[in-house]
N, C-alpha and C positions, 0 to 999 in steps of 0.2 A: 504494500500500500504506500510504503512512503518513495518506492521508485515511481509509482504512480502518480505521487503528488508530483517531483522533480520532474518529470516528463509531460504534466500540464495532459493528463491522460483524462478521459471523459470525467467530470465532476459526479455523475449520478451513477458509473461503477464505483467511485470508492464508498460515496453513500449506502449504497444498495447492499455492497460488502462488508463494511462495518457494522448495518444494522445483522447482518446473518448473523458476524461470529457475536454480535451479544445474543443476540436470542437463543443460537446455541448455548451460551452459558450460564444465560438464565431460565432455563422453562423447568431449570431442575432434572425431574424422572422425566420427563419429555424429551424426545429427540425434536430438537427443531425441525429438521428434514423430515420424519417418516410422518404419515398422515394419523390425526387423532383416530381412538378408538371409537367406529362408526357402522352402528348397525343397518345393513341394508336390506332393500325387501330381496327375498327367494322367487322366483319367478320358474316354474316348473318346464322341462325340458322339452314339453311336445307342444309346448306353446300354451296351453289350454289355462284359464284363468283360475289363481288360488283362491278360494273361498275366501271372503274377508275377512273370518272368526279364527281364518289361521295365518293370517297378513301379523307381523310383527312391527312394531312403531319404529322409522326410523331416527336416531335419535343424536346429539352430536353435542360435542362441550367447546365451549371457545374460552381462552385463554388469555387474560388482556396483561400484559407485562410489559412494565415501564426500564427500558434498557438504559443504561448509562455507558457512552463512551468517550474513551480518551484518548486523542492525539497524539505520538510525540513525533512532531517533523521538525526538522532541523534545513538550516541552508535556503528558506523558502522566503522570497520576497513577500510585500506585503498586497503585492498586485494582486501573487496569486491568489492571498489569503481574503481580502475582500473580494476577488472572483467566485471563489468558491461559498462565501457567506450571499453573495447576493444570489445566486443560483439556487440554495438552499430554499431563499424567501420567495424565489418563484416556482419551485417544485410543486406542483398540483399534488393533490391527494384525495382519496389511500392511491399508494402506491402497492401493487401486487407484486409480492414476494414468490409466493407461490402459491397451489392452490386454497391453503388453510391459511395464510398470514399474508396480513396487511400491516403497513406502515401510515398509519393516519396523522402524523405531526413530527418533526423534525426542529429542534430549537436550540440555538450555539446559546451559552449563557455565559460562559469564563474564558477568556486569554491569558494566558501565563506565557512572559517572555523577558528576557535582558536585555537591558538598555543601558547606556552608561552611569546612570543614577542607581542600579540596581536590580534585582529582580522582583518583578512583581507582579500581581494578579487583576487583573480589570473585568470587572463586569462588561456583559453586552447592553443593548437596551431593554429596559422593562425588567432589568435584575441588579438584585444587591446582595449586601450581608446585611444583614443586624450590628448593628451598633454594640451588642457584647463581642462579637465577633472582629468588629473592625477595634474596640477597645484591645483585646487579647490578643490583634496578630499585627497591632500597628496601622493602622493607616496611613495611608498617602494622598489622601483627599479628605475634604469636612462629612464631619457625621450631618445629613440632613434629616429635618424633623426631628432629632430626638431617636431615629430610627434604625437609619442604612446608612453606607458609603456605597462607593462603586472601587474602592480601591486597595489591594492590601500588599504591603512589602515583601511577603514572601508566601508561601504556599498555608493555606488556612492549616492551625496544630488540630482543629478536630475531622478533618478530612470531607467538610462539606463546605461547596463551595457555591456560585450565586444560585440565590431563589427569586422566585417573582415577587417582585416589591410589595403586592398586593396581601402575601401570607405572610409577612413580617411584622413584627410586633414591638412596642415600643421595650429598650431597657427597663422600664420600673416593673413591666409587670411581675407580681412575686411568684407566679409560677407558670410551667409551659404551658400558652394557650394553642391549643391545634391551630392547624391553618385550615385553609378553604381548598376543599379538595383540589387539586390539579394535576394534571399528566405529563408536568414537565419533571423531570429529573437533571438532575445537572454533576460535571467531572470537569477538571482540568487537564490543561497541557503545557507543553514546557516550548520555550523558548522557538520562532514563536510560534504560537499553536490560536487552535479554536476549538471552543467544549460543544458539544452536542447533546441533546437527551431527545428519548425517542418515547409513543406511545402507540397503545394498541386496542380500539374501543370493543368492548360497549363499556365495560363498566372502571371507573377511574382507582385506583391505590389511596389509600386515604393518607396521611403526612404530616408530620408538626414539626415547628421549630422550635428546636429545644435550647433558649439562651444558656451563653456559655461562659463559665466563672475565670473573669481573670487571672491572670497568673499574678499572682506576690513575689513582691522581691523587697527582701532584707538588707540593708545597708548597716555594715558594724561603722561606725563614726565614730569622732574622739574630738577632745578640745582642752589646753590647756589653761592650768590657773596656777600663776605667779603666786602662790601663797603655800605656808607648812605646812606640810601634808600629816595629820591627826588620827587615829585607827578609829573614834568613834564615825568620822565621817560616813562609814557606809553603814553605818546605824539608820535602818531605813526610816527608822521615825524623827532621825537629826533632821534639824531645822533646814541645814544648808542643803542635805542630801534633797528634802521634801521638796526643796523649792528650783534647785536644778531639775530636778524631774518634772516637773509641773511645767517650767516652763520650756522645756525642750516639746513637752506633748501640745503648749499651746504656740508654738511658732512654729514649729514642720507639719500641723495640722492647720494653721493660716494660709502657707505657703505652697504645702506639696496638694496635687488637684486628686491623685491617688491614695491619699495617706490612709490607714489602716491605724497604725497604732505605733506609738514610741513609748520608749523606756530606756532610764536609766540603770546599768549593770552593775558599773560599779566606779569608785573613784579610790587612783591609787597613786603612788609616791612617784614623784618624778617631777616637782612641785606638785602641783596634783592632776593629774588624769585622768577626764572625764570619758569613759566609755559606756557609748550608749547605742541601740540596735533601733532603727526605723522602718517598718514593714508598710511598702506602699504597691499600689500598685501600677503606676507610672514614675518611671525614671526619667527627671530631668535635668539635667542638669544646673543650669538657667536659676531653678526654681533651689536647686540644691545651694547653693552659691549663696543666695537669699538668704536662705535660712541662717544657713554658717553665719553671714553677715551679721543680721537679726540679732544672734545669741552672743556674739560679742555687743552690740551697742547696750542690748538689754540687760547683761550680764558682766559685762565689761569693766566697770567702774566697782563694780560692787567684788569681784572676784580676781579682778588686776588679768583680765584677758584682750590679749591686744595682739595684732597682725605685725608680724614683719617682712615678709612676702608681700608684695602688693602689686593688683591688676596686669599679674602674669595674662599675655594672651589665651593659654590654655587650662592653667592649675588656678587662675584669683588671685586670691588671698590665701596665707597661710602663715601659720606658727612657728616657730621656732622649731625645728627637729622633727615637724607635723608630714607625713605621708598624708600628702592629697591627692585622690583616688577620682578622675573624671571618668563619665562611663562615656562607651562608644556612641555612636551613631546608633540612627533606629534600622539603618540594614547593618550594622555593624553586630559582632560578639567581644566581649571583654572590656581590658578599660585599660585608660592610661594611668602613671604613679609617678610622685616626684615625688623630693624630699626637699622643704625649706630649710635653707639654711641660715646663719646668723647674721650672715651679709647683706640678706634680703634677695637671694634668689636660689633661683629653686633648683636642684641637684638631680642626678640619678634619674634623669627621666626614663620612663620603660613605655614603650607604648607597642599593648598585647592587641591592639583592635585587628580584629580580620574580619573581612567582607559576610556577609550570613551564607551568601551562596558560594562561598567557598567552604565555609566552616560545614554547610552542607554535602558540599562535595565530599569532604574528608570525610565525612558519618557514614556516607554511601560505600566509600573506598576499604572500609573496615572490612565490610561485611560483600567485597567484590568478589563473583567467580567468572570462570574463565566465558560462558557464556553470555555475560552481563559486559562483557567491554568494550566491542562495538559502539552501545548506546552511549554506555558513561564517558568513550571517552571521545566521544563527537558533543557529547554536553558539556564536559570539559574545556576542549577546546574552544569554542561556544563560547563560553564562562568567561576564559582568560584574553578571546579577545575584543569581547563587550568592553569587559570592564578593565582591561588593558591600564590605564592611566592610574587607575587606584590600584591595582594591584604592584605594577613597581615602584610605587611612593610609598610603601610599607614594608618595611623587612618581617612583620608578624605573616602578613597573608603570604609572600613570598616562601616564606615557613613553612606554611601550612599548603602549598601547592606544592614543595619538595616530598611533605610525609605521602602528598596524595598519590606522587609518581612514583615513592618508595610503594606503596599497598597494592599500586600497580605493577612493580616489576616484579614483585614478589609475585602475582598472578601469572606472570609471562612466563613462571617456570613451567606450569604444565600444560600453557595456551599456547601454541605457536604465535608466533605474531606474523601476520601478513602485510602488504602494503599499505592498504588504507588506514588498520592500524597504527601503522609505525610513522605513517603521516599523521595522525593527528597529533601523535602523542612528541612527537620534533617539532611541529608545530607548538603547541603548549609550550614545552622546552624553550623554544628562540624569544615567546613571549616574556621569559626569564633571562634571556642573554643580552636585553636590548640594553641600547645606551641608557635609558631612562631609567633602566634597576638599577645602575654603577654603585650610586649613593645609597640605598638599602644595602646590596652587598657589602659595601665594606664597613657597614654598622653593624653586618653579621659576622662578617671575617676577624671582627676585635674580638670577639668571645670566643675565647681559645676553651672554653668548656663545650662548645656545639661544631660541632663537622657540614653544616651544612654544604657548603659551597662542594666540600669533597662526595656529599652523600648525594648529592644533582647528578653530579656527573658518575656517578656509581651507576645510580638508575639509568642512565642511557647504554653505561657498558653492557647492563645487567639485560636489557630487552636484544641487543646489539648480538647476544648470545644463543637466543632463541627465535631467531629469523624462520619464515621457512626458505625452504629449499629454492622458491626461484629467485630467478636472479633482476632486478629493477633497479629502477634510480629514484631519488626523493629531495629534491629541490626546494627549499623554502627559503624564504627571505635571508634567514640568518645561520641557518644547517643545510649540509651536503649530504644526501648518503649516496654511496655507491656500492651495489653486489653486485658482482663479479666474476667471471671463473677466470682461471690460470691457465699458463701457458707452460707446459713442462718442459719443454725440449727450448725454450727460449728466456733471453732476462725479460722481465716484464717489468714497462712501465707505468706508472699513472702519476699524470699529468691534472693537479686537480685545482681547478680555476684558476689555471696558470700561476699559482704560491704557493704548493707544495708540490714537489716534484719524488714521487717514491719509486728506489730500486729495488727490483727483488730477482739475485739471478735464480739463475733454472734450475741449479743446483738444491736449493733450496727450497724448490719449488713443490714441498709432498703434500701439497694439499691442491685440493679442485676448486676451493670458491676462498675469496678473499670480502669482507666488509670493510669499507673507509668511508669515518663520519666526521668532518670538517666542518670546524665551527671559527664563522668568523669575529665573534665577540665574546666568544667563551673568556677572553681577559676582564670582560668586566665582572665575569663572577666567581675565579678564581682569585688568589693573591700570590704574588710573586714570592713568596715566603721558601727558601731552602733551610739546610741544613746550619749555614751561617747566618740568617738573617733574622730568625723567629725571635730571639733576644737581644738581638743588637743592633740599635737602631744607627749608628754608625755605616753601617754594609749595609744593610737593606735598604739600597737604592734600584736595584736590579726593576725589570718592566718584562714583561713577555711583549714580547718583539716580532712573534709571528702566530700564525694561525695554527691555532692546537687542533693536531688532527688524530685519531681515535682509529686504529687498525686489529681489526681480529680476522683470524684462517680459523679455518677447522682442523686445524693439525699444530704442527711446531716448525720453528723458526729460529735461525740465528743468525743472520745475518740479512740486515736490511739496512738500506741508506735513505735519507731524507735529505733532500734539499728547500730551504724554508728564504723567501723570500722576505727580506727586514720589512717592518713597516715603519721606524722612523731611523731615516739613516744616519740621524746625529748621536747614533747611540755606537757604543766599542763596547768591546770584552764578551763577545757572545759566550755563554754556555748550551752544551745539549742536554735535553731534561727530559723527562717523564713523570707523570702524575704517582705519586709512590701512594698510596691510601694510606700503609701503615705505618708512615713517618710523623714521627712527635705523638707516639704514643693514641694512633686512631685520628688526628685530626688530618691529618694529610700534609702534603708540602712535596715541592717539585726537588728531581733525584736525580744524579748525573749517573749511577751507577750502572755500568754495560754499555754506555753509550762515549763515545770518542768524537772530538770533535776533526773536521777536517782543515785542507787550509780552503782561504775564501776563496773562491771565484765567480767571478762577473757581478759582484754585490749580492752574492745568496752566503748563505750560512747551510753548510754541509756537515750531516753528521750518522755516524759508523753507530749501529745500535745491535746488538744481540738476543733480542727479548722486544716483543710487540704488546701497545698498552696504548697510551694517551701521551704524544709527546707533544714539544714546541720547545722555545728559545730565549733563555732569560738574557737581558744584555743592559748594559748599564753608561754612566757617562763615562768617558776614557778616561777623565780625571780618576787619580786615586784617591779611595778613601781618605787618605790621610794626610795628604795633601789639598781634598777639600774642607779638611778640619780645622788645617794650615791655613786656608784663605781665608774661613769664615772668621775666625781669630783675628786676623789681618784688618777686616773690613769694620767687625765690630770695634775694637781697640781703636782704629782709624774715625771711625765715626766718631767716638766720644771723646779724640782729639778734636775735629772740627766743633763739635756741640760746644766744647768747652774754650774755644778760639771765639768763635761765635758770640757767647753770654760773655766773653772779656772785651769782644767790640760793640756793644753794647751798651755795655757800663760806659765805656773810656767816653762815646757819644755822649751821654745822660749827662757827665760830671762838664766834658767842655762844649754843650749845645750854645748855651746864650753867648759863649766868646767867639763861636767861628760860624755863626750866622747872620752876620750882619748885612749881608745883602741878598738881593732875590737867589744870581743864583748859589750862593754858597748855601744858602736855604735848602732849595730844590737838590743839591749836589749831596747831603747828608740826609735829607730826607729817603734819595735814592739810595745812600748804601746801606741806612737803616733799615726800608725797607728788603733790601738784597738781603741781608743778615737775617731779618725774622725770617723770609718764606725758609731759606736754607736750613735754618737751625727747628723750625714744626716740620718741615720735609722731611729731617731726619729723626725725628722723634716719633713721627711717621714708620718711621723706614725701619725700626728697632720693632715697635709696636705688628708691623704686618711681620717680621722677622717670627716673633713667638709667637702669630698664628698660626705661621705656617710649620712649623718645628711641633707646634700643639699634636698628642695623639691623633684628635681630633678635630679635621680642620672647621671650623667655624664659616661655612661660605659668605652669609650676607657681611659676617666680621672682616672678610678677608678682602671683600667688593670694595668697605667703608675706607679699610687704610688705603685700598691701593688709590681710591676716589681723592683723598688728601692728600697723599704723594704724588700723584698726577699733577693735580692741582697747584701746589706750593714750585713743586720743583719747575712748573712754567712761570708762577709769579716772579723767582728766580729772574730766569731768563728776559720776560717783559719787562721789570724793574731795571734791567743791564740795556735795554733795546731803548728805558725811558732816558737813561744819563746819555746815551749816546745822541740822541734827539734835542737833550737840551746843551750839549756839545755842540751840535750841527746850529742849533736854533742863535748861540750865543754866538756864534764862530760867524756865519754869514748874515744874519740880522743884527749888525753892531748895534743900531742906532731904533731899533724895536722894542717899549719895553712895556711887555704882558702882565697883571696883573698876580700877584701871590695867589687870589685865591682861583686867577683862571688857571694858573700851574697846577696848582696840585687839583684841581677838580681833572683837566687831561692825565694827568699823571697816574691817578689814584681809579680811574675809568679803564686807563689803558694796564696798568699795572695788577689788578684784580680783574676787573669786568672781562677781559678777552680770556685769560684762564681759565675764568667760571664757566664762559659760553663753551669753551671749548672742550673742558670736562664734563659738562652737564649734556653735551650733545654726545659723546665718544660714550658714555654709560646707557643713556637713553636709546640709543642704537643698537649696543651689543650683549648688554645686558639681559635683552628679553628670550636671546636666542640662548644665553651660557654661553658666549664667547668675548665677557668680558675681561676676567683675568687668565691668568696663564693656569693652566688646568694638569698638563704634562708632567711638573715638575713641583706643585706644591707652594708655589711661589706666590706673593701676592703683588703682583705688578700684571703691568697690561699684558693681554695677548696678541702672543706674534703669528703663530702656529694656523688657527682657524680664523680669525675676523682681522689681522692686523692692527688691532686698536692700537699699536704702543706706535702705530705714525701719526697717530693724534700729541702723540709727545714730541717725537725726531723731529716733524717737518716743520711745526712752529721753532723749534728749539734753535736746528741748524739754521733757519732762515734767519732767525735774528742773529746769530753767531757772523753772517753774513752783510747782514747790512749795519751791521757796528763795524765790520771791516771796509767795511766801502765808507764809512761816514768817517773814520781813523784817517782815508788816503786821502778825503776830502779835504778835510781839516787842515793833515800836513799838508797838503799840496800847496793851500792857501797862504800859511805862515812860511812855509819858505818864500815865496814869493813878495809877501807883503810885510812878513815879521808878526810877533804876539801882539807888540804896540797896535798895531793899525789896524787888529781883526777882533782887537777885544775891548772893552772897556777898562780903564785902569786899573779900578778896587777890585775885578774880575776873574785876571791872569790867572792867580796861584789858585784857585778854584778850580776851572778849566784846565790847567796845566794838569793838578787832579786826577779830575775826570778821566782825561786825555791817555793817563799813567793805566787807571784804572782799567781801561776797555780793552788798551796794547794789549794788556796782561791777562788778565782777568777772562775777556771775550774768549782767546783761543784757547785759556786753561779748559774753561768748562766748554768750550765745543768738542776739545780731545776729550777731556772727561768723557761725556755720551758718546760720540762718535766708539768710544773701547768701549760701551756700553750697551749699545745695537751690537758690536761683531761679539759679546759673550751671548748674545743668544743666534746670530746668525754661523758663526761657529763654536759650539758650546764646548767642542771636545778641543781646543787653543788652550793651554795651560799659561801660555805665555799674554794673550790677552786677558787675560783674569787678574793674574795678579798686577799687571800695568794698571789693570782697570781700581783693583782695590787700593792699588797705594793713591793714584789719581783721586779716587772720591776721598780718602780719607783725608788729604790738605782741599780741599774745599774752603774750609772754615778759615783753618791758616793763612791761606793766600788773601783773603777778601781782609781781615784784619793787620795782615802786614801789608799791602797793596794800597787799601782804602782807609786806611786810620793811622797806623805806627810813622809812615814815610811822609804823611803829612806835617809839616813843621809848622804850620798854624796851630794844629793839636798837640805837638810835642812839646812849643813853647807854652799852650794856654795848660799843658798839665805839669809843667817845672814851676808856673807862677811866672814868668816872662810876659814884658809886654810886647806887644807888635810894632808900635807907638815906629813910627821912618822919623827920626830926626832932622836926617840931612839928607842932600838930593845925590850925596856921594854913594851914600850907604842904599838908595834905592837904584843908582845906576850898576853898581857894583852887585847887585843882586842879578843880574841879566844872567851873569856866568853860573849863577847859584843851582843846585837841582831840586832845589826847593822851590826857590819864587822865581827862576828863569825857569827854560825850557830846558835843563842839564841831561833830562832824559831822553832830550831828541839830541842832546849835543848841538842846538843851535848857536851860532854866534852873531848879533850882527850890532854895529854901531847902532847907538841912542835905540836901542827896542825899547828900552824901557824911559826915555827920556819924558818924565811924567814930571809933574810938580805933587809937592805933599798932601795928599788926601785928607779931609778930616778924621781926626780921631776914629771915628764911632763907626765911619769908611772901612778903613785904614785892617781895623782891626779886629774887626770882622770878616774880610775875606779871605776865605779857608775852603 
């Protein structure tokens, strides 16, 4: 019937079919086929007529039987499914079955199917539940009237599913009132399906609706009180005990819309400890929350109970050391658990939630035999790829899809598995390999107490072993299978999706059929974890490097070659491996053992193995270990030189600002390296801070997006801050006789020096952020990504460009003053400011262009030993150059922090300054008559320009 469905085969044989096999198995002692027991008249052989006194009555029973049938089709659009419902409504009736049975009415009443919200059960028209019903199994839509839903989250718990609205009764009533006879009977189906019921007149089955007792659930709760804990307290008739209790029963009975009943258990030492059990029967959480709330404000003041957790997204509120227990969703099972801590956030989070229809699935899987697997595991499949999205955002359901595929291999030992089998169930599988599990897996890979990741790939070995005999192919998105036979008298190759390339000579060759199952993301659900790596977070930088591919014969083997094409070529030091299961004591971990590596050719990774299993290629950065232990040391130590260079040009600013800004631009020229110094010295406080996320066991994502967001950010104010002194170089240099306003400077300044970073960090996140390919993902790092979206030329190409045009404003500049002199291009009180600046940008500009520039080639060639450490001694004088550069070499600053005046007395001592490298141009080595032939400036001039 169900190839019938897929084949869009006549709508009124599957009808016609499904009412047989029910009336076969329901008429009871009745054979549906053979005709009722029917006495007929005798009519004598010579023709001649029976006396009527010996004519016998003929006499006949009809049978009216209400069938119930169930659906399950799988794979069926929903064209078909309202084709065949509207068909249904135009079917004329009775329908003749055969000569003793009629079909007088046909009526879909349930749909049961998965959607990405869930599984769930929808009425047809003209049918509901009762509202105990839609209480007890959850709804997904309003109770109306007081009455019905049309909608429920999973398959009804007492196995009756929609009735005609008309025989439904309100919740209050206190006990079962019959319904109004009818002949519809009603069943569900799965995924997605349509229910049918059938009748058979004359006379109708009579039927009640029997309301149905919701399910209770007990919540054990707790709450803390700041006060000495006394042994008469659980003296039930103590004052304090009577009055927690009373008022725990009058605010979770305010609160909960379920509540049943609470009680207090008991109060015990630990300041004091109030546990107490709430028996409701709606779980809300929302409503939970409240409550908790409620019994602190109520109780609070009186009992010293108070929050230090506060407006967690997921956990509230919560107490000190307090386990706060959220429960799942309504198609959910379990709950999630944190633990507040004394810091005010919450610890230890576990989150047990898995989907209902999977936790169904598992129930099904317990109790699986070998002729039940077909169905389950096309409903499976089914399952995992509805609800796809929630299933690899949870490492519990991810769990719990593992145990499903364990209860199934274990059935594969005495089921052969065939094709369509072994498709669905690789199928399922890749639904677990995808890029979008990555993050569950290695939340499950930390708990070295569970094997999961190794007991996945078990089950695949496990089914991989009980193939049958033909030989097929099985292609899915994200798995290869190939069966195969052998070539005895030749080597045999395969060649599989052009990345793994297997040898196997002839010699070797005692067996007839060969399996190879290629998995292209099997790296997201393994860990690269060996024999050196499981405890040492030092070496465990290893990556698997290529596609793990899976080979079983029906014989023995000892010599076979792999050749594995890299997938990131900036990686060295390949190993050959194999999935060992019983390394590290049952949890598993990748084995060199039997396996030899070769040397490389043509960029493949070649390797000699003696023993067939699950192999691939662990390979890592070419830098060595301890040499990148070497760097990291380097870099830190180097940083906390600049931070600390940094917070001493700072200071030296603060103590001599009012003496060396006495004109616009000596103003604007300090303002700029002040500002240079903050972005550099938060950029790098930045840069420590993303450092110990990514070092963290666990890396922190959104933690890791936030610093790199700030260090992007700062490390361009940097740069714009160095692009604004150039500009007011360029500005003061050819606009002699121009003079802008202090507060129009720094409004450009402060626009250009912040405003273009912001725009350009807020757009480089907002672009690549939504895909994941905002920071660097490969390598743990938190800084932009090079690899997939290029984000970190949101850094280079502003960076370099101003590195650029400070060098073209520097040629300018000079060009000018050779030609004209300082005198003629600047204002008097202005020089040694400029001259400054001038120093500042020489220097300064190409340091930090080299800086980055070694900066892009550690990630365009990562495995350069020698650009790394260039790069780390580079960033670590940062700080030092901008303080000895823009502050020490300044003799406006050096005199105003000795207590020296500035004060030019004579016109001798200002002409004789021309040669100086202070107030001339000493750093160009310019020389020229009268450059400086100025008269004496006022004081307040004079003595301010710095």
């Amino acid at each position: 019937m169900r190839s019938q469905l897929r084949d869009m085969a006549s709508p009124k044989t599957v009808w016609y079919l499904s009412v047989l096999l029910v009336f076969c198995s329901s008429l009871e002692k009745q054979d549906c086929l053979e005709t009722p027991n029917v006495t007929s008249e005798e009519l004598p052989t010579d023709g001649s007529q029976v006396p009527s006194r010996e004519k016998r009555e003929v006499t006949a029973t009809i049978y009216e039987k209400v069938g119930e049938v169930e659906f399950d089709v799988y794979n069926i659009s929903l064209e078909i499914i309202h084709y065949l419902k509207s068909h249904v409504k135009s079917v004329t009736y009775p329908i003749l079955i055969s000569s003793v049975l009629n079909v007088t009415d046909i009526n879909i009443t349930t749909e049961c199917s998965s959607d990405p919200s869930g599984f769930r059960c929808r009425c047809e028209d003209q049918y509901s539940w009762s509202c105990d019903q839609c209480s007890s199994n959850v709804s997904c839509d309003e109770i109306v009237d007081g009455k019905t839903c049309g909608c429920l989250n999973d398959y009804p718990s007492d196995g009756k599913f929609c009735q005609p609205i008309t025989n439904l009764t309100a919740c209050t009533t206190p006990s079962p009132t019959p319904a109004k006879k009818y002949t519809e009977s009603s069943t569900t189906t799965t995924t997605p399906s349509s229910t049918t019921s059938i009748q058979t007149t004359k006379q109708s089955t009579a039927s009640s609706a029997t309301p149905t007792t919701p399910s209770e659930n007990t919540l054990n709760l707790q709450f803390t009180m700041d006060i000495r804990f006394e042994p008469n307290f659980n003296d039930v008739n103590n004052a304090m005990f009577k009055d927690i209790d009373q008022t725990i029963v009058d605010i979770y009975k305010r609160n909960m819309r379920g509540f049943i009943s609470a009680k207090l258990n008991s109060l015990k030492s630990g300041s004091v400890i109030a546990d107490f059990t709430v028996i409701t029967t709606i779980v809300d959480n929302v409503e939970i929350a409240k409550a908790k709330a409620d019994i602190v404000s109520t109780l609070g003041e009186k009992y010293n109970i108070k929050f230090i957790c506060l407006n967690d997204a997921i956990f509230g509120n919560g107490q000190v050391n307090e386990k706060v227990v959220v429960y799942c969703k309504p198609d959910e099972v379990g709950q999630k658990t944190a633990i507040c801590q004394g810091n005010g956030s919450f610890s230890n989070r576990v989150d047990n939630c898995v989907l209902k229809e999977i936790d169904n699935l598992f129930s099904l899987s317990q109790a699986l035999v070998g002729t039940g697997l077909p169905v389950f595991l096309e409903r499976l499949r089914n399952s995992t790829f509805n609800l796809l999205g929630r299933i690899v955002a949870s490492p519990a359901t991810i769990s719990t899809v593992v145990n499903i595929l364990k209860n199934v291999a274990n059935v594969s030992r005495s089921t052969p598995i065939n094709k369509p089998l072994m498709t669905n169930f690789l199928e399922t599988a890749g639904v677990l390999t995808s890029n979008g599990a990555k993050a569950s897996w290695v939340d499950l890979n930390k708990n070295l107490n569970k094997n999961e990741s190794s007991a996945f790939l078990g089950t695949i070995e496990t089914l991989s072993n009980f193939l049958t005999d033909d030989f097929f192919d099985i292609e899915t998105p994200s798995i290869i299978l190939n069966k195969t036979t052998v070539n005895n008298s030749i080597n045999n190759l395969f060649n599989l999706n052009s990345s793994v390339l297997i040898d196997i000579p002839a010699s070797e060759a005692s067996f007839n059929s060969i399996t190879i199952i290629t998995f292209d993301s099997l790296d997201n659900v393994l860990p690269a974890r060996n024999s050196s790596s499981l405890n040492n977070s030092v070496i465990s930088v290893n990556t698997i490097n290529g596609k793990v591919v899976l080979v079983k014969v029906n014989g023995t083997i000892k010599n076979v070659t792999f050749s594995f094409d890299v997938l990131n070529k900036k990686l060295a030091n390949p190993q050959c491996v194999f999935w060992n299961f019983n390394l590290f004591d049952g949890l598993g971990g990748w084995d060199d053992k039997g396996c030899e590596l070769q040397p490389e050719k043509n960029g493949t990774v070649t390797c000699h193995c003696n023993h067939l299993t699950s192999f691939s290629i662990l390979m890592s950065p070419s830098i060595p270990a301890v040499l990148r232990v070497a760097l990291e040391f380097i870099t830190y130590i180097g940083v906390g030189i600049s931070m600390g260079c940094l917070v001493v040009c700072l200071i030296i600013e603060m103590l001599v600002w009012n003496a060396v800004t006495g004109n616009n631009t000596s103003y604007m020229r300090h303002v700029s390296i002040v500002n240079i110094a903050v972005s550099l010295l938060i950029a790098d406080i930045w840069f420590i801070i993303g450092a110990a996320i990514s070092d963290n066991e666990k890396k922190d994502l959104p933690a890791c997006s936030t610093a790199t967001f700030f260090i992007h950010f700062f490390y361009l104010a940097l740069f714009f801050w160095m692009l604004v002194s150039g500009l007011l170089l360029l500005y003061r240099t050819v606009m002699v006789f121009s003079h802008m306003s202090k507060p129009a400077m720094l409004a450009i300044s402060f626009s250009l020096g912040y405003g273009a970073p912001l725009i350009i960090a807020v757009i480089t996140i907002a672009v690549t952020a939504p895909g994941k390919q905002y920071i660097r993902d490969n390598d743990g790092v938190c800084w932009l990504n090079w690899t997939e979206s290029k984000a970190l030329l949101a850094f280079v190409i502003p960076a370099l460009t101003i590195v650029v045009i400070n060098l073209l404003i520097l040629i300018v500049v000079l060009f000018k003053m050779l030609r004209r002199g300082v005198g003629d291009v600047t204002q008097p009180d202005e020089k040694n400011a400029l001259v400054v600046i001038a120093r500042c940008l020489a220097i300064l500009t190409p340091f930090f262009g080299t800086t980055w520039g070694l900066g892009v080639g550690t990630m365009t060639t990562p495995n350069n030993l020698g650009i790394h450490i260039v790069f780390a001694i580079f960033n670590s004088l940062q700080g030092l150059f901008i303080l000895v550069f823009g502050t020490l070499l300044d003799k406006k600053i050096r005199e105003a922090l000795t207590g020296r005046s500035q004060v030019s007395s004579n016109r001798t001592r200002s002409t004789s300054a021309a040669t100086s490298s202070s107030s001339g141009l000493g750093f160009f080595r310019i020389r020229r008559r009268n450059v400086f032939n100025v008269s004496a400036a006022p004081t307040s001039s004079t003595t301010g320009a710095s």
